[in-house]
N, C-alpha and C positions, 0 to 999 in steps of 0.2 A: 310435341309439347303443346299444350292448350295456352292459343293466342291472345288471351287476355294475361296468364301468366306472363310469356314470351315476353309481352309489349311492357308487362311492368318490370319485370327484370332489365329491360334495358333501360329503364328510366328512372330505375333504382339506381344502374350503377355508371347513371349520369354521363352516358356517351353524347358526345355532339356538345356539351355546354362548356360554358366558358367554368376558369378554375374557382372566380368570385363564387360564382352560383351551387357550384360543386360543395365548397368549403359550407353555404349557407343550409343545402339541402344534408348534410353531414351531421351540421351540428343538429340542428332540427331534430334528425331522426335518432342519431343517441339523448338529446333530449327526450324523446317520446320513449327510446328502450329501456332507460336510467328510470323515467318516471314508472314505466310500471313494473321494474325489475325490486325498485321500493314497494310500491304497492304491494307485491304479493310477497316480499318478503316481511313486511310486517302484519299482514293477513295469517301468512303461515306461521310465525312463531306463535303467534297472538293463539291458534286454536293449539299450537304444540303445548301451549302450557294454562291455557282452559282444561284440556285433554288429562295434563297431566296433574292439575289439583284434583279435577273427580278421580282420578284413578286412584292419588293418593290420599283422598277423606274416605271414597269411600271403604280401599282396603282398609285404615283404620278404624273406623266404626263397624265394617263387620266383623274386622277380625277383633275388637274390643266386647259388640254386643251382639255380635251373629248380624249378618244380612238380615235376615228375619227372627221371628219367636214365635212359640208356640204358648200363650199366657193362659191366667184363670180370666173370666168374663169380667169387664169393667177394669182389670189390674194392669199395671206396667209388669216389663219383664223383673223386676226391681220389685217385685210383692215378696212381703217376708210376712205377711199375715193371713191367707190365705192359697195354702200348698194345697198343690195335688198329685199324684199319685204318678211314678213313669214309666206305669206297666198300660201303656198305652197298643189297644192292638195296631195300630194303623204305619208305624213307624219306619215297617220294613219297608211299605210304599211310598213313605217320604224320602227315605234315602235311594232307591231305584229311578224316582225324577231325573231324568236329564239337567245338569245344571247343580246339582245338588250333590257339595263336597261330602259334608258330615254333617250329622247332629253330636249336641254337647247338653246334655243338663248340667243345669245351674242351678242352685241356692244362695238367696240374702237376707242379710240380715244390716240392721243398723245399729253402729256404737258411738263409741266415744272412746279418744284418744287423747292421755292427759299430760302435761309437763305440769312445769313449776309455774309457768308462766302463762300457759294458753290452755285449751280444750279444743278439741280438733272433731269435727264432727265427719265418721265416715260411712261408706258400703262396703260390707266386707262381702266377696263373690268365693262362694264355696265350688269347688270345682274338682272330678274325681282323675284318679291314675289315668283314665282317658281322652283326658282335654288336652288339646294341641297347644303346646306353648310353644309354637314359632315365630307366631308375631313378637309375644315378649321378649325372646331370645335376640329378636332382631333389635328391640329396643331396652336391651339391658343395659346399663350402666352401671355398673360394679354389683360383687357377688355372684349368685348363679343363680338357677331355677331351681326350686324344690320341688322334692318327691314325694308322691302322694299314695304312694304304694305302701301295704304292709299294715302299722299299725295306724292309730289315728297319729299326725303331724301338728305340732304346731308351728310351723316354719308359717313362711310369709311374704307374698310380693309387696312391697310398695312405691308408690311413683316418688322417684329423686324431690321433687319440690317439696313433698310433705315429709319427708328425711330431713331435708335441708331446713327446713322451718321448726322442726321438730330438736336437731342436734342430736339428728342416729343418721347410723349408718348400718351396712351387714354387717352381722353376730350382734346386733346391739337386741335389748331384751324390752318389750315394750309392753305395756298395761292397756286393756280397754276395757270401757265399761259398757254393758248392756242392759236398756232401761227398758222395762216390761212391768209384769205384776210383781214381780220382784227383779233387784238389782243383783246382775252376774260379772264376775271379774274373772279375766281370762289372762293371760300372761304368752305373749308369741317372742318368736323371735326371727328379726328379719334375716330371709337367708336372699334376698334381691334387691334390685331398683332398677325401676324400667322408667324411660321417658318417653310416651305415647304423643306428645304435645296435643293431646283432645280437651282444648279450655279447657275447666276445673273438671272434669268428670273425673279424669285420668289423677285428676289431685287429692279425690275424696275417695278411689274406688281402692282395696285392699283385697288381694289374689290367696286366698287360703283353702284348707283343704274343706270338703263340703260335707263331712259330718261332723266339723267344727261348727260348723253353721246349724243344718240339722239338730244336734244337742240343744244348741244355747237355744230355739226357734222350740224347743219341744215337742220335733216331729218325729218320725220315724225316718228308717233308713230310706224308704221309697216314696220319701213326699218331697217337691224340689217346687220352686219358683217358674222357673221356664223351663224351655225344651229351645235351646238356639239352632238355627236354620243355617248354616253356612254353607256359601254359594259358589259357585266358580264364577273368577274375573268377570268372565265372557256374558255371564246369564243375567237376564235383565230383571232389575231386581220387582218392579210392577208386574210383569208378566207370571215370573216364580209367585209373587203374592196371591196371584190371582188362580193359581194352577194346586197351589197347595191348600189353600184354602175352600176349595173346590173338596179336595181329599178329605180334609179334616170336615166338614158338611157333609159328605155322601159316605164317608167308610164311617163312621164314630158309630160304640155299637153302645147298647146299654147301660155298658161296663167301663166303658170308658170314661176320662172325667170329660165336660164342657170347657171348649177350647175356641180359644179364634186368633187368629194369626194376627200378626204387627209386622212393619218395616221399619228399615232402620231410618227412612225417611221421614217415620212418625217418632222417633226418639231425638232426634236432631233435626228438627227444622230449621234451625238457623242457620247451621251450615248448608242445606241442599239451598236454602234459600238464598245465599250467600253463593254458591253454584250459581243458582238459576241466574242471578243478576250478570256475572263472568259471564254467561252465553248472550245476554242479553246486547252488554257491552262488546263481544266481538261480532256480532250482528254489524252491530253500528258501524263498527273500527270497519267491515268488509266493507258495506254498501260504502262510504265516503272516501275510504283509499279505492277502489274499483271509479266512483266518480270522479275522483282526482285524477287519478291513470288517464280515463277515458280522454277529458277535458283538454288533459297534457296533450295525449295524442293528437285531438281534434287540433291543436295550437300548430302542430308536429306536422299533421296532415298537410294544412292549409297554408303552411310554407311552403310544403313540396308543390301543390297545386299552384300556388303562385310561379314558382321557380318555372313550372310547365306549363303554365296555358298558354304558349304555342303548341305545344306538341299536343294539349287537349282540342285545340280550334284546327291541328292538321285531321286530328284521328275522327272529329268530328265531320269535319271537309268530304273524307272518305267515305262519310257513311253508316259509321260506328256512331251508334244511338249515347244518348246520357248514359242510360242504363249501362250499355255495355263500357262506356268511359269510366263510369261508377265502381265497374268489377275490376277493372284497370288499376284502380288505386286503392281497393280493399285488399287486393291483392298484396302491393304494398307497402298496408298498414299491418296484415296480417302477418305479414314477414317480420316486423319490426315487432309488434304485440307478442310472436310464439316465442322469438329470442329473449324478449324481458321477460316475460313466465318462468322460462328452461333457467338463465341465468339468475333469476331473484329464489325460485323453489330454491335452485340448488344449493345459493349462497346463506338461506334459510334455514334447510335441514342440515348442512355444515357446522353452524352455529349452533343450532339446538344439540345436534351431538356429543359437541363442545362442552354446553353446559347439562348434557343428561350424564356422562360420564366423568365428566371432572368435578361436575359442582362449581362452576367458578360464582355465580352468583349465590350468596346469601341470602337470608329470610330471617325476620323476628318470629320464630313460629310462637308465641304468643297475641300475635295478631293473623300469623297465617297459616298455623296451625302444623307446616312445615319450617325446617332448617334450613333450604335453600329451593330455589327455582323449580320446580317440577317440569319433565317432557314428558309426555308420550307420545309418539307416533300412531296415526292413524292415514295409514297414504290412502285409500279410499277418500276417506274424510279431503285429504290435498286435494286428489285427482279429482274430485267434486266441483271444490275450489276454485281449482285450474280450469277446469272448461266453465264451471259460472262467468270467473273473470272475459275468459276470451269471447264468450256469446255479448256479456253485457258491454263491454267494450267496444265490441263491433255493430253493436246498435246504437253506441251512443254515433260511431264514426259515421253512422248511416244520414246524419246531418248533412255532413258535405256534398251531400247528392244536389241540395237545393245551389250549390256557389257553382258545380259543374252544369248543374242544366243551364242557367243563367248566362254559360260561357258561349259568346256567340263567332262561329267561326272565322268569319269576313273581318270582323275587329280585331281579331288575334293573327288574323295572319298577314293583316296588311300592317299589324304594330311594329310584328315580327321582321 
């Protein structure tokens, strides 16, 4: 066994001392285990549900507006004035990308939706028999999904709040108007309601079939608004931007229309930005619970150091340098520091479990865009964490080197 270990372990478990000192070096050191078994478990949940709003804004925004798009020059995906064509050659190399689930063309147009009482201004998103409606299915709330197969549909998704504001429901039959060089009236009928809780987007945005769009827009069958990009989880979505747009630059051939890629980080900046400040704040939340922890222990240490400067003015006696007295009680600290780690992670991820499958905490997703508390797990991300914690910790303990060298043998053993 390595003799600076040896020498702390038995001064860890306080052989030779009276029960006073015993009971003092005791409390001390669950003191110092307690403080950073908090630390990191408020460290750890703090990224489990940073972790877990990006996961859940951004599935929602791709799966609402695609990860990426494919637009006309200077337009949003959301252009209902300038179509182009989705006999695009390049497409099959878009979907062959690593990272890159499906593409969806889309069409918009803009209307208006009337009661007795209000005028509802919306985006209706034309979308054909091969758009994935699993996100919405996830967020149905009465009714179903319609089909967009066969002949042209008028059925229709709409978000629960503009129902509710409205006074429809599904089967109800609804009027919109569309103002252009002349005024068109169209007549749907809701066969859905989904709650996306995406701010107002998801309040003004209406899921219909896409040569209901096409018609009233005056285009043809193969002119569309965008081309959406939908990503797997995993794939980062600046990276994807940068690789596919790469594509649509080097393969576009004469025939093709003029295209340039978007993120969904450029359709919703408030929210990434709204992200970015979350990372920003558990930045902060680590470095000051890691300082805290540290500080605790330094408190922690330097009672045990007390309780022992005889045994440090013998070990010294003998020959044993500061330095090597130094690894003597990092030794120690180290033991006391791995246990609050081991013990706080795990009392951490217990909890978050907790609330990743029960849901016990709620959320106004009106401010948060979610129902309740989001998790994700990322143990990399922990295990990062975890050895950050134990390094910075252990430098901060690297202090008490200066109260050990200052410990003078002769004065210690003749107090003793």
């Amino acid at each position: 066994m390595n003799v600076f270990r040896f020498i702390g372990h038995k001064i860890r478990s306080g052989a030779g001392q009276e029960s006073r000192n015993d009971r003092m070096g005791s409390v001390s050191s669950t003191i110092g285990l307690v403080s950073v078994a908090l630390s990191i478990m408020v460290i750890t949940i703090a990224i489990c549900v940073v972790l877990g709003f990006r996961s859940e804004i951004r599935s929602k925004t791709s799966a609402f507006m695609g990860s990426l798009a494919l637009v006309a020059p200077g337009q949003t995906p959301m252009n209902d004035r300038y179509p182009f064509t989705d006999s695009i050659s390049f497409l099959n190399q878009l979907e062959s990308v690593p990272g890159v689930d499906r593409l969806q063309r889309v069409a918009y147009c803009s209307g208006m939706l009337k009661t007795s009482d209000n005028i509802f201004g919306v985006h209706f998103k034309g979308v054909d028999s091969l758009y994935n409606f699993s996100f919405f299915s996830e967020n149905l709330t009465g009714g179903e999904i319609p089909s967009f197969n066969g002949r042209i549909s008028s059925s229709i998704l709409m978000a629960e709040r503009l129902a509710r504001q409205m006074g429809f429901g599904p089967g109800d039959e609804v009027t919109a108007y569309f103002i252009g060089d002349e005024v068109k009236v169209r007549k749907f009928t809701i066969a859905g309601l989904f709650d996306a809780q995406l701010e107002n987007l998801d309040n003004s945005m209406i899921i219909c079939d896409i040569r209901q769009v096409q018609r009233i827009n005056g285009w043809d069958s193969h002119d569309i608004s965008s081309v959406e990009v939908i990503l797997a989880d995993s794939a980062d979505i600046g990276q994807k931007h940068n690789q596919i747009s790469n594509i649509v630059y080097e393969e576009s051939s004469e025939d093709d229309p003029a295209l340039f890629v978007t993120s969904v980080k450029q359709l919703f900046p408030n929210l990434f930005d709204w992200l970015n400040l979350l990372d920003f704040n558990v930045v902060a939340i680590l470095l000051l619970m890691i300082v805290v922890a540290g500080f605790n222990m330094i408190s922690a240490l330097l009672i045990i150091l007390f309780r022992n400067i005889s045994s440090i003015g013998l070990l010294k006696a003998m020959g044993m340098t500061s330095a090597g007295v130094g690894k003597v009680f990092r030794y120690i600290a180290l033991n006391i520091v791995g246990k609050g780690l081991l013990i706080g992670t795990a009392a951490s991820l217990a909890l978050c479990a907790v609330q990743k499958y029960f849901k016990v905490i709620s959320l106004d997703p009106e401010n948060y865009f979610v129902k309740y508390v989001p998790i994700e797990f990322d143990f990399g991300y922990i295990l990062l964490v975890n050895v950050l914690a134990l390094v910075l910790i252990m430098l901060i303990l690297s202090l008490t080197s200066r109260f050990i060298a200052n410990v003078s043998p002769d004065k210690t053993m003749r107090a003793a």
